[in-house]
PDB file of N, CA, C and O in Angstrom:
ATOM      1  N   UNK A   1       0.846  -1.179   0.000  1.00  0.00           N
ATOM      2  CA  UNK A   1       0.000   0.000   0.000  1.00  0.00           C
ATOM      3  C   UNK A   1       0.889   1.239   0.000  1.00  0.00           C
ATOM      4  O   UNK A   1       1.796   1.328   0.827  1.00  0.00           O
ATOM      5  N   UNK A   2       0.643   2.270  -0.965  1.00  0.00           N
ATOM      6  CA  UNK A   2       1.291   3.278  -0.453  1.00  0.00           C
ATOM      7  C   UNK A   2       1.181   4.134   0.486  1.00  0.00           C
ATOM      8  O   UNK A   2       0.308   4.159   1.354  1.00  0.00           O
ATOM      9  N   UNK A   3       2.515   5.230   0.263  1.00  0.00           N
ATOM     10  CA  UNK A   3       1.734   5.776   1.935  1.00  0.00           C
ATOM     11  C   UNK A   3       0.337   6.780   1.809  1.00  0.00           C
ATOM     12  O   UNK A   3      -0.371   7.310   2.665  1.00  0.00           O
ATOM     13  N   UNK A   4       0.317   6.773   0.884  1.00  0.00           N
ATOM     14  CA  UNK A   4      -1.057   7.867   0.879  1.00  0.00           C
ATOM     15  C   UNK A   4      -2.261   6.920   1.159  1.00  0.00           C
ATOM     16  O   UNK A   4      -3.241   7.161   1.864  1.00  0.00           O
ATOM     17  N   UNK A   5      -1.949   5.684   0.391  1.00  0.00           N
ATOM     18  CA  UNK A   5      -3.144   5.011   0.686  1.00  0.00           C
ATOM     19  C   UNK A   5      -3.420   4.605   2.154  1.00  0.00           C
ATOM     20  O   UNK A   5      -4.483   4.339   2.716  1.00  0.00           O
ATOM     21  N   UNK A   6      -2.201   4.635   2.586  1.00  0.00           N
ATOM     22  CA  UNK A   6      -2.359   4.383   4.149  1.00  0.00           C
ATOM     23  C   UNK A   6      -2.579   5.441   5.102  1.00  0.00           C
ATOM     24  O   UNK A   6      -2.958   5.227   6.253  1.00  0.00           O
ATOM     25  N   UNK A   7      -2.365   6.475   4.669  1.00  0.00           N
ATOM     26  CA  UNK A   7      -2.846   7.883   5.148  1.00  0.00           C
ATOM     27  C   UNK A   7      -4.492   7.971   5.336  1.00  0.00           C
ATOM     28  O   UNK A   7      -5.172   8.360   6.285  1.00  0.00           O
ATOM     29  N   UNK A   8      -4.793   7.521   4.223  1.00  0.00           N
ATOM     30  CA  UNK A   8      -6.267   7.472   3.683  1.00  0.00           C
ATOM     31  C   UNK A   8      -6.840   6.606   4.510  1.00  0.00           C
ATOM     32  O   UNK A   8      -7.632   7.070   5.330  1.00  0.00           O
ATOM     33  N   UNK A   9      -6.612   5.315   4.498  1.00  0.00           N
ATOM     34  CA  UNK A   9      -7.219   4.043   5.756  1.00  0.00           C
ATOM     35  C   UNK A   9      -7.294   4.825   6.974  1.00  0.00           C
ATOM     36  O   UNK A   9      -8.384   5.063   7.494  1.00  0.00           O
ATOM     37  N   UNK A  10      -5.737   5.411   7.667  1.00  0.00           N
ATOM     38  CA  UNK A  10      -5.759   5.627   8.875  1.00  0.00           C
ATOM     39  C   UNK A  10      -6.886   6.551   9.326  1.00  0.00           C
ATOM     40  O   UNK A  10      -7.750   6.265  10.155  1.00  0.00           O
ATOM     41  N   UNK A  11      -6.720   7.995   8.491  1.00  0.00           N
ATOM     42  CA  UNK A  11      -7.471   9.050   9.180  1.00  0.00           C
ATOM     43  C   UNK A  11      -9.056   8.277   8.657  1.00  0.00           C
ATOM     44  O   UNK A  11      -9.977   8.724   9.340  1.00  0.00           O
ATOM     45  N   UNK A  12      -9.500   7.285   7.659  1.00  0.00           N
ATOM     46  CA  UNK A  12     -10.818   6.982   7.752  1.00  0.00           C
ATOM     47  C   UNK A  12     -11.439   6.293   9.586  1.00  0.00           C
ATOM     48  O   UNK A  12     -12.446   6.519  10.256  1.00  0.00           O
ATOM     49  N   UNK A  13      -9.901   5.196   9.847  1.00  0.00           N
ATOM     50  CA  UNK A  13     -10.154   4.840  10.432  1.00  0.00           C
ATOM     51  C   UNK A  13     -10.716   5.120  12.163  1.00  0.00           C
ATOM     52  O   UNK A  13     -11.583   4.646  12.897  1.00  0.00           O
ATOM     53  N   UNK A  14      -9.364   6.449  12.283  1.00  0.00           N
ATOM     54  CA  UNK A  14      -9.877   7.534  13.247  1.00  0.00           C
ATOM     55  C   UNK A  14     -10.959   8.232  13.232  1.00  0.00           C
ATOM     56  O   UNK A  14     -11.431   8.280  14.369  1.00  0.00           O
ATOM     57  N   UNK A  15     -11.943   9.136  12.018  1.00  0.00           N
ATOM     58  CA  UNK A  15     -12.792   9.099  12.530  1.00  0.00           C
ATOM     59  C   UNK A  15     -14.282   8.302  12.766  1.00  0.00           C
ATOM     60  O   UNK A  15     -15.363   8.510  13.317  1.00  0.00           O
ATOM     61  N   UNK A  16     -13.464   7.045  11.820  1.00  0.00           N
ATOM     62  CA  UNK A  16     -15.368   6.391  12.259  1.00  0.00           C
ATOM     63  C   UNK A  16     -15.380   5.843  13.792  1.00  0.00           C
ATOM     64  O   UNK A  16     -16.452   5.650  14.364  1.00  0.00           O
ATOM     65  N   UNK A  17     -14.380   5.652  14.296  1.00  0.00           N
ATOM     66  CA  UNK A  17     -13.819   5.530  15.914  1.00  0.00           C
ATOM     67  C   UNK A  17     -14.267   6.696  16.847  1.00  0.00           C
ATOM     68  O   UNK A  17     -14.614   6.497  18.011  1.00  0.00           O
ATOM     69  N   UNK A  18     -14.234   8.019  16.217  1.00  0.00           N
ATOM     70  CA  UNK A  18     -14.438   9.307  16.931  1.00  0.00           C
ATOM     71  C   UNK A  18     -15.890   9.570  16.631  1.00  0.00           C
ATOM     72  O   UNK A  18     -16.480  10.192  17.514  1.00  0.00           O
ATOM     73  N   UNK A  19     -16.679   9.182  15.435  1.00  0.00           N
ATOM     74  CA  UNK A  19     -17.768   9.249  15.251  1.00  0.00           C
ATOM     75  C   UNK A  19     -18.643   8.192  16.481  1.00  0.00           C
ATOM     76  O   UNK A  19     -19.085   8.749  17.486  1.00  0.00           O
ATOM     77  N   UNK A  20     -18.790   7.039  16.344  1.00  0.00           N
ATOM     78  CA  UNK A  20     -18.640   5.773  17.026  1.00  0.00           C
ATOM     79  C   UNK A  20     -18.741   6.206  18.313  1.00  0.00           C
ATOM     80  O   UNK A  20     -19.916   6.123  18.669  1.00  0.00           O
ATOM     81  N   UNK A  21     -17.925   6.695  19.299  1.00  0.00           N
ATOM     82  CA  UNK A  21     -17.277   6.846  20.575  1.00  0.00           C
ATOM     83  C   UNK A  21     -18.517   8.458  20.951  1.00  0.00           C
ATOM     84  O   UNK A  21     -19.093   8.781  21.990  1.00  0.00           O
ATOM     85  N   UNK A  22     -18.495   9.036  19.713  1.00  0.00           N
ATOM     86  CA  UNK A  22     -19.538  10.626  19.953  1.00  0.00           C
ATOM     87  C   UNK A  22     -21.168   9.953  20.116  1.00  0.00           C
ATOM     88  O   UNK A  22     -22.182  10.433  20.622  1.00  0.00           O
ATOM     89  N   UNK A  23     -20.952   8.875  19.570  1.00  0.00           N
ATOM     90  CA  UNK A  23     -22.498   8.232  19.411  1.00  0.00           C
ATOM     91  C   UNK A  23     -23.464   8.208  18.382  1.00  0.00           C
ATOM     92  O   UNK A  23     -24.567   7.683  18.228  1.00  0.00           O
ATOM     93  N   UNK A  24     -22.596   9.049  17.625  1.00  0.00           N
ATOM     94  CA  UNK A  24     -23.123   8.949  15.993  1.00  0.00           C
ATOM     95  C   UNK A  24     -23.689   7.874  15.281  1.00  0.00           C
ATOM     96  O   UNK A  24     -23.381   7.512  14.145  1.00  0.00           O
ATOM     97  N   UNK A  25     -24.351   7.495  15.863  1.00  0.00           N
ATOM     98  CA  UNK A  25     -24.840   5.680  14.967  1.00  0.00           C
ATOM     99  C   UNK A  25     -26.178   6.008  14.153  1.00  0.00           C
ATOM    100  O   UNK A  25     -26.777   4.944  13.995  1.00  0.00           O
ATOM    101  N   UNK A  26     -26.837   7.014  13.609  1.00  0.00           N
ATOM    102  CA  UNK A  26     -27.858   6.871  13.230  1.00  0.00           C
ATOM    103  C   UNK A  26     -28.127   8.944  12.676  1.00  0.00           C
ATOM    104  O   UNK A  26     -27.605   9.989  13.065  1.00  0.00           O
ATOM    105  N   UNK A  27     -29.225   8.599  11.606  1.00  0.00           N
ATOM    106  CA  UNK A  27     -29.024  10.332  11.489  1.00  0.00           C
ATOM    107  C   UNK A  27     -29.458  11.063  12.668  1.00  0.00           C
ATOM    108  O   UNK A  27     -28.946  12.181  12.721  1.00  0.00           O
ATOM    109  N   UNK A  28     -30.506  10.692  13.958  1.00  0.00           N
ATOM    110  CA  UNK A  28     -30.807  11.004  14.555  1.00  0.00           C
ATOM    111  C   UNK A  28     -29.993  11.631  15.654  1.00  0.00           C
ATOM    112  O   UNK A  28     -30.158  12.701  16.239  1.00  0.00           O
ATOM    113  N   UNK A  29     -29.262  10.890  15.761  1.00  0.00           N
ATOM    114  CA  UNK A  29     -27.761  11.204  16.617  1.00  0.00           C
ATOM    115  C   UNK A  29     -26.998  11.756  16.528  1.00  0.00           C
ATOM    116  O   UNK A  29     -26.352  12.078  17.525  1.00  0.00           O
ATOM    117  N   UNK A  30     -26.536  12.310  14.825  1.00  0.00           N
ATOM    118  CA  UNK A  30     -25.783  12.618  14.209  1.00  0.00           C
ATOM    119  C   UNK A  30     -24.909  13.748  15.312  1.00  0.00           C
ATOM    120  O   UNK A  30     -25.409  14.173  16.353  1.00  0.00           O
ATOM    121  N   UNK A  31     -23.488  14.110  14.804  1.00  0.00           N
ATOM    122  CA  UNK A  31     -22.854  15.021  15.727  1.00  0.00           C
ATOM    123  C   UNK A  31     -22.294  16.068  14.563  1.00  0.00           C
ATOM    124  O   UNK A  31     -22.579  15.997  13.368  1.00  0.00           O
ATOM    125  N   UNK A  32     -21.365  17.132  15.239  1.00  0.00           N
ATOM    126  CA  UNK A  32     -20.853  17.791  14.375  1.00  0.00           C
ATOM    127  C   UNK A  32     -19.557  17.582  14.722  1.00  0.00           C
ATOM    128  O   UNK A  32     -19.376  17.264  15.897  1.00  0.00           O
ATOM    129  N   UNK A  33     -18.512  17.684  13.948  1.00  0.00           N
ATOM    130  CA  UNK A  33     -16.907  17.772  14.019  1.00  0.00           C
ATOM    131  C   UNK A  33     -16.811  17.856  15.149  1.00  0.00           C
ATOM    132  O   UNK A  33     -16.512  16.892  15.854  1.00  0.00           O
ATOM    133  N   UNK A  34     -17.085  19.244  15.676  1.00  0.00           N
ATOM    134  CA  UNK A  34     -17.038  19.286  17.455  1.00  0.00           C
ATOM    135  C   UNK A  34     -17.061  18.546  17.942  1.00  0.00           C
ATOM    136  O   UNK A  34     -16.018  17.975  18.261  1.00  0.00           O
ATOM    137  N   UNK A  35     -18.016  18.193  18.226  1.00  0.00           N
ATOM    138  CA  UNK A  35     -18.878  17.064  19.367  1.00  0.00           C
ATOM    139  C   UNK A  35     -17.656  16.426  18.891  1.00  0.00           C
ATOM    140  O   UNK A  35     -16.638  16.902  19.394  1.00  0.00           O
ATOM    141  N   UNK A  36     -17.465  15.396  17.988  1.00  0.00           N
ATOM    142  CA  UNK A  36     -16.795  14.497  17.994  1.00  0.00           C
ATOM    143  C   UNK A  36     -15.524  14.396  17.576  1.00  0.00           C
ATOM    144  O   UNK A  36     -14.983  13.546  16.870  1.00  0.00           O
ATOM    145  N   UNK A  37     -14.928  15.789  18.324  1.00  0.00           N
ATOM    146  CA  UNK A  37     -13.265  16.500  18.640  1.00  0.00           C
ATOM    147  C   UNK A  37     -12.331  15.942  17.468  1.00  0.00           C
ATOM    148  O   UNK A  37     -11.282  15.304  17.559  1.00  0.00           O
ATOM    149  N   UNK A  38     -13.062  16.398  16.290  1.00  0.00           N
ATOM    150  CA  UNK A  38     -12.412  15.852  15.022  1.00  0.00           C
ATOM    151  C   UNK A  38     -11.073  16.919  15.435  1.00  0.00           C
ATOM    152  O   UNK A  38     -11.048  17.928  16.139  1.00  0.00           O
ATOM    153  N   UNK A  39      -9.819  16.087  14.532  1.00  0.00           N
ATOM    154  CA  UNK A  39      -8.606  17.717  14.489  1.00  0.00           C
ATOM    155  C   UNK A  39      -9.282  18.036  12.962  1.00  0.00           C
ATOM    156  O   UNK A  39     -10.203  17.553  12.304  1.00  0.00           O
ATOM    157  N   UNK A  40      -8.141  19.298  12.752  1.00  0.00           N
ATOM    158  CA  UNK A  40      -7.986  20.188  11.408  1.00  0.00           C
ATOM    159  C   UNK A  40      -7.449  18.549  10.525  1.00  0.00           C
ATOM    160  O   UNK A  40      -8.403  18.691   9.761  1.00  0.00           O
ATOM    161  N   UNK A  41      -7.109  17.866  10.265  1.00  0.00           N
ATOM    162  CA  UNK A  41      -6.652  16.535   9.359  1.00  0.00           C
ATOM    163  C   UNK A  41      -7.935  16.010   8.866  1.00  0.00           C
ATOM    164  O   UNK A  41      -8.383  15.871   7.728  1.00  0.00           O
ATOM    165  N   UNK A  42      -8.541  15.682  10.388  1.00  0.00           N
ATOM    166  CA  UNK A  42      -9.506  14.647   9.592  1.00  0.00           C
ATOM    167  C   UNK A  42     -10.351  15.367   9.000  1.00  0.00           C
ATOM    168  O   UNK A  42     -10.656  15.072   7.844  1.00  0.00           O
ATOM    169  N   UNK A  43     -11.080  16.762   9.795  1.00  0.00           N
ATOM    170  CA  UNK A  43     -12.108  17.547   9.329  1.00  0.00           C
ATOM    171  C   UNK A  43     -12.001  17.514   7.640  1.00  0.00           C
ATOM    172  O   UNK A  43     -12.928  17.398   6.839  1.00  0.00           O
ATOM    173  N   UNK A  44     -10.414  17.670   7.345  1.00  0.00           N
ATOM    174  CA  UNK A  44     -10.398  18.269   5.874  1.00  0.00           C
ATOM    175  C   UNK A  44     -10.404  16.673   5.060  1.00  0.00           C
ATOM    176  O   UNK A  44     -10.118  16.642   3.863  1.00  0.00           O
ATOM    177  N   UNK A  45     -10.716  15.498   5.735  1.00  0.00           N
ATOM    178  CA  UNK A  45     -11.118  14.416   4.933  1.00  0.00           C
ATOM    179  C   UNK A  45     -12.306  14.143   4.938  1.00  0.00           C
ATOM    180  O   UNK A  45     -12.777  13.325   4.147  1.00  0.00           O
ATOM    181  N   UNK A  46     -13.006  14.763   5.815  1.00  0.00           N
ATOM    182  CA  UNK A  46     -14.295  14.281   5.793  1.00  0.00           C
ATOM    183  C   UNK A  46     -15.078  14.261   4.424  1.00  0.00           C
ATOM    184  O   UNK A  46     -15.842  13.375   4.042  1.00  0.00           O
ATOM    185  N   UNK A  47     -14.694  15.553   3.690  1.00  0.00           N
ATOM    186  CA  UNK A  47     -15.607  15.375   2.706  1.00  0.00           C
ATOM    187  C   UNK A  47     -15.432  14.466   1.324  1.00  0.00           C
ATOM    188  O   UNK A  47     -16.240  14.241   0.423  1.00  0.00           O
ATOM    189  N   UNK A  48     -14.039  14.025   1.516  1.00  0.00           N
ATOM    190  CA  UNK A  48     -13.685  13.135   0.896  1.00  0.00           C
ATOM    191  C   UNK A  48     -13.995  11.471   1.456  1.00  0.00           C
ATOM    192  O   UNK A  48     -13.896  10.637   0.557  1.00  0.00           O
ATOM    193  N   UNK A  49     -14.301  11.008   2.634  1.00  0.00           N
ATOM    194  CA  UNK A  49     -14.977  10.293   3.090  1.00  0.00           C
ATOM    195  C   UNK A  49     -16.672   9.726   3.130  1.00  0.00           C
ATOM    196  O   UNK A  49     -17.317   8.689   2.979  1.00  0.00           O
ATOM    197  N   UNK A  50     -16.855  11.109   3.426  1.00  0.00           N
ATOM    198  CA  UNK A  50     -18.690  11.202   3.492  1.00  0.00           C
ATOM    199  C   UNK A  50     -19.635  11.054   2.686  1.00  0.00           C
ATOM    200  O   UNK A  50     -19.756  12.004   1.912  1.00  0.00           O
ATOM    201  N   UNK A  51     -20.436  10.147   2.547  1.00  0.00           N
ATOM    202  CA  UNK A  51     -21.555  10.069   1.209  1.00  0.00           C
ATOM    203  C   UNK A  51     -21.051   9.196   0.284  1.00  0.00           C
ATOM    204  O   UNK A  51     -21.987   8.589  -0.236  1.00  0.00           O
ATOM    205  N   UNK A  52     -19.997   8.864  -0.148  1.00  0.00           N
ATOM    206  CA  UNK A  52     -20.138   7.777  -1.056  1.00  0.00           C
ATOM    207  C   UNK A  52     -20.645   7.005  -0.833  1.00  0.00           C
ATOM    208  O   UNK A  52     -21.078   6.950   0.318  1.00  0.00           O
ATOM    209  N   UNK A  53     -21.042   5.496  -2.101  1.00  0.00           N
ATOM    210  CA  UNK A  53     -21.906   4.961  -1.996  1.00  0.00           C
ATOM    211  C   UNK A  53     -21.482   3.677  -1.425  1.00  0.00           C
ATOM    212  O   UNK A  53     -22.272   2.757  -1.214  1.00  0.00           O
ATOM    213  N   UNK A  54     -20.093   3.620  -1.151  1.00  0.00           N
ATOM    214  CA  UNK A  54     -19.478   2.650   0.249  1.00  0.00           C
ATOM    215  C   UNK A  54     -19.418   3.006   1.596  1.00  0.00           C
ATOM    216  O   UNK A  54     -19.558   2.312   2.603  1.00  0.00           O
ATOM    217  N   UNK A  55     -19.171   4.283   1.448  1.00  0.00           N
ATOM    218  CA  UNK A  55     -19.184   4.998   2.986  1.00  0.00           C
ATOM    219  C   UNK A  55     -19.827   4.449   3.879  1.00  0.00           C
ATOM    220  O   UNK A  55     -20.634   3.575   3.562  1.00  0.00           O
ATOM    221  N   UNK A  56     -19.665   4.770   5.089  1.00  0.00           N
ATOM    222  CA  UNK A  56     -20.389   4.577   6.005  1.00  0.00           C
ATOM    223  C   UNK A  56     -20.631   5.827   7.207  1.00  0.00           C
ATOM    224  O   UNK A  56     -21.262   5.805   8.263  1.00  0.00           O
ATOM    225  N   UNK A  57     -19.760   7.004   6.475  1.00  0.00           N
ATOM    226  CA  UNK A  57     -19.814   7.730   6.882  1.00  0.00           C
ATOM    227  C   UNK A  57     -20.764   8.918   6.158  1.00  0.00           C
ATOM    228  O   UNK A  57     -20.500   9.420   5.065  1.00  0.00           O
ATOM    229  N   UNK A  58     -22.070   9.303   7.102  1.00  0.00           N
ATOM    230  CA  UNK A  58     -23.020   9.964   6.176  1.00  0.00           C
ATOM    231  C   UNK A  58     -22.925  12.214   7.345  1.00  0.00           C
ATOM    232  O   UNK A  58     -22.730  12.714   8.453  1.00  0.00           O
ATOM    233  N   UNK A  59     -23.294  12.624   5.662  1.00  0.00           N
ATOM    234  CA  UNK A  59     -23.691  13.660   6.115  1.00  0.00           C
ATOM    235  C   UNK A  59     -25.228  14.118   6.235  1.00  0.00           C
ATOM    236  O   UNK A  59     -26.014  13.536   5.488  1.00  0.00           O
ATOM    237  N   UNK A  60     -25.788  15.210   7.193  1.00  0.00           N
ATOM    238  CA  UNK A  60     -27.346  15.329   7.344  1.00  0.00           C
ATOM    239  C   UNK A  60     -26.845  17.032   6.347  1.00  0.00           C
ATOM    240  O   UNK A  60     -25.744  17.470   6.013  1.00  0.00           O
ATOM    241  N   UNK A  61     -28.100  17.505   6.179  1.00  0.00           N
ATOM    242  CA  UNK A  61     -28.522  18.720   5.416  1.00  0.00           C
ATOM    243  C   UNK A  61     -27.896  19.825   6.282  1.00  0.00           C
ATOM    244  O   UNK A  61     -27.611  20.949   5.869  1.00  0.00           O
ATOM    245  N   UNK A  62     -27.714  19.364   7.545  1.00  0.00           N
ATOM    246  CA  UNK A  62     -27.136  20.410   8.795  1.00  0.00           C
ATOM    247  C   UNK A  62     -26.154  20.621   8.593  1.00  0.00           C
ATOM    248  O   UNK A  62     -25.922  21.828   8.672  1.00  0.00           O
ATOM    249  N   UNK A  63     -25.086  19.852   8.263  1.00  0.00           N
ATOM    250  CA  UNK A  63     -23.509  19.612   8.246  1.00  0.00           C
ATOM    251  C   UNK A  63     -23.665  18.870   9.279  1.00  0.00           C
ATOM    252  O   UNK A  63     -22.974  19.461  10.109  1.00  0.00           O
ATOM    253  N   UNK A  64     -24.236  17.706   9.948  1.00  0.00           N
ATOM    254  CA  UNK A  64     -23.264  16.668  10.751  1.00  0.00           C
ATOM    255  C   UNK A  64     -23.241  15.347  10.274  1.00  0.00           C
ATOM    256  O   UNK A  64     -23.718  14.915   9.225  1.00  0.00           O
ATOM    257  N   UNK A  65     -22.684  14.805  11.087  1.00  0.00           N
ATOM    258  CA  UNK A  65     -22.194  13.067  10.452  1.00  0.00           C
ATOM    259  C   UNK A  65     -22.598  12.294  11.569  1.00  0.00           C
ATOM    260  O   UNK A  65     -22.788  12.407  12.780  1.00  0.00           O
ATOM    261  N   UNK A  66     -22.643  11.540  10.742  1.00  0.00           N
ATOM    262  CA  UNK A  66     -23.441  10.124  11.535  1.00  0.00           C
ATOM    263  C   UNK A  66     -22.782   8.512  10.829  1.00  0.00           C
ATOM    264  O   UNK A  66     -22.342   8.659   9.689  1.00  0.00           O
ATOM    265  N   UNK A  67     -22.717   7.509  11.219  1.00  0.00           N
ATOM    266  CA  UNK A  67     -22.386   6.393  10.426  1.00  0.00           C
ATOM    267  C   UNK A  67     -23.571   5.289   9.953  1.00  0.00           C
ATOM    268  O   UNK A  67     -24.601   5.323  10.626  1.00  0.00           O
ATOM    269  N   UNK A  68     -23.524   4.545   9.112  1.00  0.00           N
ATOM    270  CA  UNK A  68     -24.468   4.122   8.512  1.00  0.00           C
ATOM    271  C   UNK A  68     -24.255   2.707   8.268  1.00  0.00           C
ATOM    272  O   UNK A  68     -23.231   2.279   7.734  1.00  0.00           O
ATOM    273  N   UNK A  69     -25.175   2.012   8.641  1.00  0.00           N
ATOM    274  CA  UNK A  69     -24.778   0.294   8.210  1.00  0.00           C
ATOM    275  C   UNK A  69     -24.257  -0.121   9.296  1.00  0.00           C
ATOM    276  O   UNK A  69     -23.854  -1.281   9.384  1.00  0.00           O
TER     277      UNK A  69
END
């Protein structure tokens, strides 16, 4: 793997852990970056994370995230 690709795993992996841990399991729950003490790294992956159609990481109309599946 390269290292970007492993860059990419890691910070996915941190925040579905930080999502997860905020309680984000559902849109209802959903949190914002805050709440779930994202840093400046992951924040700026999120949107490269969020909403695809593998993701599991979803955004609401608000701007927060929640996980899915």
């Amino acid at each position: 793997m390269s290292k970007e690709g492993f860059q990419a795993q890691r910070m996915r992996y941190m925040i579905l852990n930080k999502l997860a841990e905020a309680g984000a399991i559902s849109e209802k729950n959903a949190v914002t970056p805050d709440d779930a003490d994202l840093t400046p790294p992951e924040r700026g992956w999120l949107k490269y994370l969020a909403g695809g159609l593998i993701s599991r990481i979803r955004k609401t109309r608000d701007g927060r995230y929640y996980l899915s599946g």
